[in-house]
C-alpha positions in Angstrom: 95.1 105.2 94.7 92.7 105.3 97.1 90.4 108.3 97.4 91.0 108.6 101.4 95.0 108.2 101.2 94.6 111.0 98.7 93.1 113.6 101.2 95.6 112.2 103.3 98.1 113.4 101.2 96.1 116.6 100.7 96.7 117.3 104.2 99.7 116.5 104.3 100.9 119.2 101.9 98.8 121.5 104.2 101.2 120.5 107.0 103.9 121.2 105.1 102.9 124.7 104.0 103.4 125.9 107.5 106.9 123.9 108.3 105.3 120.9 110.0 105.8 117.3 109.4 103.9 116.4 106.0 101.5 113.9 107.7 98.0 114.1 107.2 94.8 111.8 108.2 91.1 111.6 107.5 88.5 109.6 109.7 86.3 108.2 107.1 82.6 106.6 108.7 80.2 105.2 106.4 82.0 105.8 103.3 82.1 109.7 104.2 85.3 112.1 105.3 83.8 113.3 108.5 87.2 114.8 109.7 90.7 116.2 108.2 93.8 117.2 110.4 97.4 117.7 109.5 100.7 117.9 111.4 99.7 121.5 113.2 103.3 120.5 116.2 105.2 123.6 115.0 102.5 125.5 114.1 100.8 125.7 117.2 104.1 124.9 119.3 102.2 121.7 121.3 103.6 118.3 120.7 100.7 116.8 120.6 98.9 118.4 117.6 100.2 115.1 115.1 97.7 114.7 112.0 95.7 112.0 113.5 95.2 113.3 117.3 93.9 116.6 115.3 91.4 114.1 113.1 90.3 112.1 116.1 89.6 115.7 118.1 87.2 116.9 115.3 85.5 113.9 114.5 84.8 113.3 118.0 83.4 117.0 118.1 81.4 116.7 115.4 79.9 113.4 116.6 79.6 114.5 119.6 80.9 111.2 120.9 84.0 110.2 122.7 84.3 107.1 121.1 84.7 106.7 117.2 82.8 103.6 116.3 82.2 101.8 112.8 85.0 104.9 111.9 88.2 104.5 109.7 91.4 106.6 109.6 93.6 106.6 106.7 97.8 108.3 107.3 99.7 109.0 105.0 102.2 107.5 106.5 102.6 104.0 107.9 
């Protein structure tokens, strides 16, 4: 298996821990995890928190960049 869709799965557990959705993501750029996220919707009570929203959010913050270019995401769920 895939190193990536293994993290994915990492954060999906996380998710699950706290009663959300078992979905994770990772944005992967240049062979490197620059971001996690995992399903944080009943956590933080905001629909929009799903795994990859919360991926795309940090990886755009730690790029410092609103666009995510030559970047990959992998889900853990199709």
């Amino acid at each position: 298996m895939n190193k990536f869709i293994k993290e994915s799965l990492k954060q999906a557990r996380k998710a699950a821990s706290h009663d959300d959705v078992p979905i994770g993501a990772v944005i992967v750029r240049d062979g490197k995890i620059i971001a996690r996220g995992e399903n944080r919707v009943q956590l933080k009570r905001n629909p929009t928190l799903h795994a990859e929203i919360v991926a795309i959010n940090k990886a755009c913050k730690k790029l410092n960049a609103k666009f995510l270019d030559n970047c990959e995401i992998y889900v853990s769920l199709e």
